[in-house]
Chimera marker file (.cmm) of the C-alpha trace (Angstrom):
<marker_set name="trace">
<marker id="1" x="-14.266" y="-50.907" z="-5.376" r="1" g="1" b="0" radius="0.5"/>
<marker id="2" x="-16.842" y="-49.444" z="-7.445" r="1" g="1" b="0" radius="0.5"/>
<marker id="3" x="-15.345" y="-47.009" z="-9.655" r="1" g="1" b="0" radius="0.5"/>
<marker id="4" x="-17.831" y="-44.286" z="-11.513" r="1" g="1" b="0" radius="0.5"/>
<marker id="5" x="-16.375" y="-41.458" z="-13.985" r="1" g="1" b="0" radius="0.5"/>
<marker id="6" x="-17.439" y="-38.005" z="-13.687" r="1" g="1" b="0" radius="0.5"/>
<marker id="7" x="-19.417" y="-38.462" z="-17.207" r="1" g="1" b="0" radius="0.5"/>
<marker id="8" x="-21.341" y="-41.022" z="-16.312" r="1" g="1" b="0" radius="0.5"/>
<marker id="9" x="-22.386" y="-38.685" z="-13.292" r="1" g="1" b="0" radius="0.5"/>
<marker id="10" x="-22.675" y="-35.696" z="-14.972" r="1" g="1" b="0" radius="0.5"/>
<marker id="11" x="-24.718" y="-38.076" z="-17.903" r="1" g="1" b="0" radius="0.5"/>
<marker id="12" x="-27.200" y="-39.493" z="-15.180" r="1" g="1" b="0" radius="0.5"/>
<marker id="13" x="-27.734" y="-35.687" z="-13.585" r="1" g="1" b="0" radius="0.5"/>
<marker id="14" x="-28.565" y="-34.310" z="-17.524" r="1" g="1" b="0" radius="0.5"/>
<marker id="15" x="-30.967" y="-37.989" z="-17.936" r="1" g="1" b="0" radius="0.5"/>
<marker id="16" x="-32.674" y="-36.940" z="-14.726" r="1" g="1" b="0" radius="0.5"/>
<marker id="17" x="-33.151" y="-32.992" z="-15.640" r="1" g="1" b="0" radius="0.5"/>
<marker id="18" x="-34.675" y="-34.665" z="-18.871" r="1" g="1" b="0" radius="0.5"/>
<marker id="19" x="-36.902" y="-37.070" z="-17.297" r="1" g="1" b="0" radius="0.5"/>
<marker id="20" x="-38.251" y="-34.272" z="-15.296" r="1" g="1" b="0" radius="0.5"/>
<marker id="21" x="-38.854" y="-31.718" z="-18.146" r="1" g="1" b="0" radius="0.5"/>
<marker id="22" x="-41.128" y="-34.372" z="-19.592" r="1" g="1" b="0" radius="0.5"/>
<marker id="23" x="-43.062" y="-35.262" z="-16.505" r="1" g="1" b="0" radius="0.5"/>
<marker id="24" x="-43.634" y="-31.773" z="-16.190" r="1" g="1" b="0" radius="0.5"/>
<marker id="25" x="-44.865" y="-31.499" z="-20.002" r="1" g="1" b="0" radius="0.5"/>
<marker id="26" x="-46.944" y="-33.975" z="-19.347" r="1" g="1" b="0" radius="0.5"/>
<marker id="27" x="-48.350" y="-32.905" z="-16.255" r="1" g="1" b="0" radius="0.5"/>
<marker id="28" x="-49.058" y="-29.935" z="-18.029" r="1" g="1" b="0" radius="0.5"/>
<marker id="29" x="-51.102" y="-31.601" z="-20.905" r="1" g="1" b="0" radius="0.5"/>
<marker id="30" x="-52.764" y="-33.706" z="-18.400" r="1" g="1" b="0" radius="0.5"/>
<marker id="31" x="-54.098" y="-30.781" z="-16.215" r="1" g="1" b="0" radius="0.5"/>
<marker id="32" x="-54.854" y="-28.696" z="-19.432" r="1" g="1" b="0" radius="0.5"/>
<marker id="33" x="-57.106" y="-31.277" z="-21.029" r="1" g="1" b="0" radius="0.5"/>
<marker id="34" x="-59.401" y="-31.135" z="-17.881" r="1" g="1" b="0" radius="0.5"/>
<marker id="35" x="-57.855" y="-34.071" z="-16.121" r="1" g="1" b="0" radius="0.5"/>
<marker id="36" x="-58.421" y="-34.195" z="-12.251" r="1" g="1" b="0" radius="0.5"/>
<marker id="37" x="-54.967" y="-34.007" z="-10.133" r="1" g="1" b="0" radius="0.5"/>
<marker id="38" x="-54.252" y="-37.237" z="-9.440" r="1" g="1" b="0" radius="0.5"/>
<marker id="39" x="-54.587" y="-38.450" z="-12.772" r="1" g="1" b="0" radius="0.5"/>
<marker id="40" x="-52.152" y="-35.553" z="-13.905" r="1" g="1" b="0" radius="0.5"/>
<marker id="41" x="-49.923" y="-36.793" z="-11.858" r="1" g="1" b="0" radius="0.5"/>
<marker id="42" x="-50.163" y="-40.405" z="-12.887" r="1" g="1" b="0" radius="0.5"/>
<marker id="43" x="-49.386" y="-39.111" z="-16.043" r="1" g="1" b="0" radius="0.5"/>
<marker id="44" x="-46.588" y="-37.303" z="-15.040" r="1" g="1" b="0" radius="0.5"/>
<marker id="45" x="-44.778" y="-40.416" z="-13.009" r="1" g="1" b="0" radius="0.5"/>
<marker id="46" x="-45.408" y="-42.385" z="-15.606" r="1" g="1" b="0" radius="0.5"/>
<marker id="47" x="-43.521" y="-40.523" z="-18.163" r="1" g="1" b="0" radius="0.5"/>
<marker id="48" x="-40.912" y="-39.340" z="-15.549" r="1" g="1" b="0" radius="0.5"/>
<marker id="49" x="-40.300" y="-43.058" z="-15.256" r="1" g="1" b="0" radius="0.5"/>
<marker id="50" x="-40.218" y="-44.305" z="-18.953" r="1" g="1" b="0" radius="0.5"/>
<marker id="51" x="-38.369" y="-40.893" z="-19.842" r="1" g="1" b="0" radius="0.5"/>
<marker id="52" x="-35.575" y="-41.553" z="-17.000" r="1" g="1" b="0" radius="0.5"/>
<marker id="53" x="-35.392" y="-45.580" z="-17.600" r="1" g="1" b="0" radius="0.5"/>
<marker id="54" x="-34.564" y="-44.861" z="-21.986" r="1" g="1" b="0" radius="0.5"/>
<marker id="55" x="-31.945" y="-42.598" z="-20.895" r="1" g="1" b="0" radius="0.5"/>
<marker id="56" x="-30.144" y="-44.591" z="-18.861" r="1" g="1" b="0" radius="0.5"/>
<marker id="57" x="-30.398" y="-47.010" z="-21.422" r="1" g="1" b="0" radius="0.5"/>
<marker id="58" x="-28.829" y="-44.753" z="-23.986" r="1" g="1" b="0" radius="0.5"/>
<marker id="59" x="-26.739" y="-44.066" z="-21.278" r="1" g="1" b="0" radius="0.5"/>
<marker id="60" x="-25.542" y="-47.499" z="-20.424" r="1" g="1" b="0" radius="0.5"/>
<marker id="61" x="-25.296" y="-47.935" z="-24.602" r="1" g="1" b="0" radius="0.5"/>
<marker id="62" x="-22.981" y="-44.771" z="-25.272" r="1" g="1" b="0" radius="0.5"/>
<marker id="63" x="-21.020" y="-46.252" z="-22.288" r="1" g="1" b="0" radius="0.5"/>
<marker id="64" x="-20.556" y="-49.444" z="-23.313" r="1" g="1" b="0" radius="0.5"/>
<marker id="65" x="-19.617" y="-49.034" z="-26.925" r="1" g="1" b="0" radius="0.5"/>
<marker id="66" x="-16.885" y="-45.850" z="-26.100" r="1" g="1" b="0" radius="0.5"/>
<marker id="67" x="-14.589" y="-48.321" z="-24.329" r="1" g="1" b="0" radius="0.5"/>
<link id1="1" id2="2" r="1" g="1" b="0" radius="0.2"/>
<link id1="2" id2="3" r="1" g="1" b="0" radius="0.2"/>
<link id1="3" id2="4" r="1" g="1" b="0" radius="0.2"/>
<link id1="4" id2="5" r="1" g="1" b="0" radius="0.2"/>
<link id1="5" id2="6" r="1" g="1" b="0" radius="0.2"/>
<link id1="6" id2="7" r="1" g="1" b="0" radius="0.2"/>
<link id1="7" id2="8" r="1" g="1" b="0" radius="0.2"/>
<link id1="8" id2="9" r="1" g="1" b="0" radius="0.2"/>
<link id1="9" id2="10" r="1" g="1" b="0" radius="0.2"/>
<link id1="10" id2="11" r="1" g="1" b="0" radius="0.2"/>
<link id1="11" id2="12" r="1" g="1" b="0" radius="0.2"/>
<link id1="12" id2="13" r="1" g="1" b="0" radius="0.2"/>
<link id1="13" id2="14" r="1" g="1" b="0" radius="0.2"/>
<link id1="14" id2="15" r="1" g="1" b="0" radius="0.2"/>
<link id1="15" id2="16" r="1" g="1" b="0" radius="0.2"/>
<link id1="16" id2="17" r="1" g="1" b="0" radius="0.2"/>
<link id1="17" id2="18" r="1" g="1" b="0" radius="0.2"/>
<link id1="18" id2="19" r="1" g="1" b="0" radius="0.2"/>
<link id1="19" id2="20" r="1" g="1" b="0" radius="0.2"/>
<link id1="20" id2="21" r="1" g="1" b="0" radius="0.2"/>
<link id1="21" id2="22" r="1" g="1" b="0" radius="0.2"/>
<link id1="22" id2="23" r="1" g="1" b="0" radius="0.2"/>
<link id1="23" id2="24" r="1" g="1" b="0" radius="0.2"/>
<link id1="24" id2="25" r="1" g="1" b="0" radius="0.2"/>
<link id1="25" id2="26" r="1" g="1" b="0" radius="0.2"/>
<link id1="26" id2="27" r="1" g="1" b="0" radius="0.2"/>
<link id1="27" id2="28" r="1" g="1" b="0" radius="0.2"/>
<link id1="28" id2="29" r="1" g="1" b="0" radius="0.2"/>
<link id1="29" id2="30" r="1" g="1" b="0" radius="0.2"/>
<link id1="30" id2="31" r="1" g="1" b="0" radius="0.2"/>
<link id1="31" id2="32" r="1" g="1" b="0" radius="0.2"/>
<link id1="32" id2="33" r="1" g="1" b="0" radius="0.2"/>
<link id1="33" id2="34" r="1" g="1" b="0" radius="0.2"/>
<link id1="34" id2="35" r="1" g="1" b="0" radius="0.2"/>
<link id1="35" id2="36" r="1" g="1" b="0" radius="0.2"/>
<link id1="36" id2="37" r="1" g="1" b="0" radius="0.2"/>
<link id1="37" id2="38" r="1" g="1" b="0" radius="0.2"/>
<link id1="38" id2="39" r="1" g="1" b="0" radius="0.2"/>
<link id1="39" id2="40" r="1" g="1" b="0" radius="0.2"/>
<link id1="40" id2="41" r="1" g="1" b="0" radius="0.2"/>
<link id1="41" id2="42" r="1" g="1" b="0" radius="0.2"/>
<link id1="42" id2="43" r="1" g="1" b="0" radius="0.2"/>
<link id1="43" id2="44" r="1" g="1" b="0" radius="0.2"/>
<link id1="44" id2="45" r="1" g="1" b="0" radius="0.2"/>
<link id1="45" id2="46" r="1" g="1" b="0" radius="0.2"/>
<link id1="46" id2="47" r="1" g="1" b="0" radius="0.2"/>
<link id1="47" id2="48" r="1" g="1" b="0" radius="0.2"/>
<link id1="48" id2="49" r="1" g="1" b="0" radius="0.2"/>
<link id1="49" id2="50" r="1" g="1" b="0" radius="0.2"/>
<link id1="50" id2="51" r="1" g="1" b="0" radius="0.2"/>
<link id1="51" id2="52" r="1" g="1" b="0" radius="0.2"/>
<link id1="52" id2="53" r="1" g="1" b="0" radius="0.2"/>
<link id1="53" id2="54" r="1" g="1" b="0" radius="0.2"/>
<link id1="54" id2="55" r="1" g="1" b="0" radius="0.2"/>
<link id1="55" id2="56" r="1" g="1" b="0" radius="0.2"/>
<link id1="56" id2="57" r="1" g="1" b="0" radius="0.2"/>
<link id1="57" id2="58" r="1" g="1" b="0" radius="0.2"/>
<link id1="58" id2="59" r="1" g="1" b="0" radius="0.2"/>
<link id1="59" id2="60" r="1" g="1" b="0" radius="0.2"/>
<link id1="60" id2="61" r="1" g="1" b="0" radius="0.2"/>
<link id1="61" id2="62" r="1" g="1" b="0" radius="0.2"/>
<link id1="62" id2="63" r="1" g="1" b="0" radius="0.2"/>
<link id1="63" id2="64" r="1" g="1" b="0" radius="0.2"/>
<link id1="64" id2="65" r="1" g="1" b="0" radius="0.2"/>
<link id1="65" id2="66" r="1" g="1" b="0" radius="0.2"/>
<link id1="66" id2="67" r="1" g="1" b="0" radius="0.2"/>
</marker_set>
């Protein structure tokens, strides 16, 4: 049975809210220095991704070292 503690939940929720602050920054910077749309949101996926994928690693290290 797979067994997941409410932290790590609550930790993945707060690494997603993250990752999408900083897509949305970079949207932002994207569309402000004249980009066209699509490449804004290229940006913005890009970052959402890399932002989302070092938190979980973070994550998965504060996890792994508090047990």
């Amino acid at each position: 049975m797979l067994h997941i503690s409410l932290a790590l939940i609550v930790g993945i929720g707060f690494a997603v809210l993250f990752s999408a602050a900083i897509a949305g920054a970079a949207f932002a910077l994207a569309r402000g220095d004249g980009q066209t749309v699509s490449a804004s949101v290229r940006w913005g996926a890009g970052s959402f991704a890399g932002a989302l994928t070092l938190a979980i690693l973070i994550l998965t290290l504060f996890r792994g070292t508090a047990g």
